[in-house]
C-alpha positions in Angstrom: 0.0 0.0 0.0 2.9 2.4 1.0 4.0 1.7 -2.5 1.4 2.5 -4.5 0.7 5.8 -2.5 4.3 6.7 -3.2 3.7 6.0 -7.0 0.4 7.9 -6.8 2.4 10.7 -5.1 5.1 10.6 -7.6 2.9 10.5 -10.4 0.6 13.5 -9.0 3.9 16.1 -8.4 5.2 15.0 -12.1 1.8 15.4 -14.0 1.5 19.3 -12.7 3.6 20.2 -16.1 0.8 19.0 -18.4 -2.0 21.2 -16.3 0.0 24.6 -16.8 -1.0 26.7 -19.0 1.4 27.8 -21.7 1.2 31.6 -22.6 2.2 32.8 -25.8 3.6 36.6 -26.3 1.9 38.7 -28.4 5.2 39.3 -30.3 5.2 35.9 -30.7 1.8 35.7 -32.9 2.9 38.4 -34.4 5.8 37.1 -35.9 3.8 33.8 -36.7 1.4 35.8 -38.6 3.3 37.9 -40.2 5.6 34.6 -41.7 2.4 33.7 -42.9 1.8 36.1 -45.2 2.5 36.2 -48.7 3.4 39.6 -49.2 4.5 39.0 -53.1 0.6 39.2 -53.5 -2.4 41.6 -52.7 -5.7 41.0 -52.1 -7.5 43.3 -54.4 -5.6 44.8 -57.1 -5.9 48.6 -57.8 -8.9 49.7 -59.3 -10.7 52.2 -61.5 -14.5 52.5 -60.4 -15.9 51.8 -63.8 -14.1 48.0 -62.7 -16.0 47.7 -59.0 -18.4 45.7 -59.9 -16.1 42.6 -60.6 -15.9 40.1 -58.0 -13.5 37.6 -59.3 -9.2 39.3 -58.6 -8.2 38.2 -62.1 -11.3 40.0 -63.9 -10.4 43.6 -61.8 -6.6 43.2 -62.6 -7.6 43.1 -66.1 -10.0 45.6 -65.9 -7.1 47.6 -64.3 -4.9 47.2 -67.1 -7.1 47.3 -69.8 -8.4 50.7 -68.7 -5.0 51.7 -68.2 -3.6 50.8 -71.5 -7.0 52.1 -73.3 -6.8 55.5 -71.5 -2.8 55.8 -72.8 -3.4 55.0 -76.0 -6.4 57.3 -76.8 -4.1 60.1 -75.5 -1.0 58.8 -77.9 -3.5 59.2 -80.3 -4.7 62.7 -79.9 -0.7 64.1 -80.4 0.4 64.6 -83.6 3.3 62.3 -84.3 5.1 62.9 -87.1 7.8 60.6 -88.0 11.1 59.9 -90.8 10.2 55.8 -90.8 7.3 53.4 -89.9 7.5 52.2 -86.4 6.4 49.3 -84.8 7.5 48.6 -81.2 6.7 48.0 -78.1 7.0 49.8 -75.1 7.4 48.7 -71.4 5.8 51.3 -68.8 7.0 50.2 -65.4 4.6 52.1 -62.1 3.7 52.4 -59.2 0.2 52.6 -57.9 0.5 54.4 -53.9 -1.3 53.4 -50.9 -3.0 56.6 -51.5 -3.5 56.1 -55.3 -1.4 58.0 -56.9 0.4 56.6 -60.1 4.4 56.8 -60.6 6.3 55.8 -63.5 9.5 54.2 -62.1 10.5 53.2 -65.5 9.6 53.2 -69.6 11.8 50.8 -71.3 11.6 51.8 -75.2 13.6 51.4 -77.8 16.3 53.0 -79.8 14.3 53.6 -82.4 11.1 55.0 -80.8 13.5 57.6 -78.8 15.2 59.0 -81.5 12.2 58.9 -83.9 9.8 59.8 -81.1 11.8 62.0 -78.2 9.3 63.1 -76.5 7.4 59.6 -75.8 8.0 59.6 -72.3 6.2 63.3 -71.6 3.5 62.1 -73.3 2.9 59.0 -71.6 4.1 60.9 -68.2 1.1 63.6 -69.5 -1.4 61.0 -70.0 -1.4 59.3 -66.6 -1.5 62.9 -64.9 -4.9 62.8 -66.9 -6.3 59.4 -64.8 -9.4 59.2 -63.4 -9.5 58.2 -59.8 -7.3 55.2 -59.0 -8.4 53.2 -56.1 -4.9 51.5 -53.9 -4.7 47.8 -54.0 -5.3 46.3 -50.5 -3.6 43.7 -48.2 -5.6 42.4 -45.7 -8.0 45.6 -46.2 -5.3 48.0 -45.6 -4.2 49.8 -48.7 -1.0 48.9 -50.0 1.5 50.0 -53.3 1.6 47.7 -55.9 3.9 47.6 -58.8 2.9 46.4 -62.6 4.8 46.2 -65.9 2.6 47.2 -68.9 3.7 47.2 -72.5 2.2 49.5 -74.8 2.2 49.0 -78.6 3.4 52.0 -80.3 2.6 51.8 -84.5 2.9 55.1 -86.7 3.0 55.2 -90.2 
């Protein structure tokens, strides 16, 4: 009997581990959720409001660009180009969308042969994004967030 209540006993003091309670630090789910996150990634893409009613990421990204690339090439098409060969190339506009919605070009990567034939591409572009309507941020986790994009525009002048 003095055995078993010795085994009881020992068994009782060594078991108290498995009743505490472990506490976690904040800063410690913090960190945990934070790894989590794929940050390469938003949640909602940018927006213009004529694209809100899509549902679906894919469709308002493409709305995005689409709007984008429309809105640039009906103001290439207002200037007058004039130039000393045909040209047909493709440009590389490289931006920024803010967490407040402003656009910045951070790079156009053109050709050659669109800079000397068309000099003053860039202001043009540059001039036709100042013209945007209302750009919406992109959003992570509903908190607005800057989001980069690559978008080639076709130039073609005859």
């Amino acid at each position: 009997m003095q055995r078993v209540f010795v085994l009881l006993l020992i068994i009782c003091a060594t078991s108290c581990e498995y009743f505490n309670a472990k506490k976690i630090a904040s800063e410690d789910i913090f960190k945990e959720e934070i790894s989590a996150i794929n940050w390469n990634d938003v949640d909602n893409y940018p927006t213009f409001s004529s694209c809100d009613s899509l549902q679906v990421k894919t469709d308002r990204k493409s709305c995005f660009e689409n709007t984008l690339s429309q809105h640039i090439t009906n103001s290439l098409q207002n200037e007058t180009i004039i130039v000393s060969q045909d040209i047909e190339d493709t440009i590389l506009l490289e931006f920024q969308v803010s967490k407040t919605g402003k656009i910045s070009i951070k790079h156009i990567n053109l050709s050659e042969t669109i800079e000397v034939e068309i000099p003053e591409i860039k202001n043009m572009i540059s001039n036709s994004l100042n013209s945007l309507p209302q750009i919406y941020p992109a959003l992570k986790r509903d908190q607005p967030v800057k989001a980069e994009f690559k978008l080639p525009i076709i130039i073609k002048v005859d």
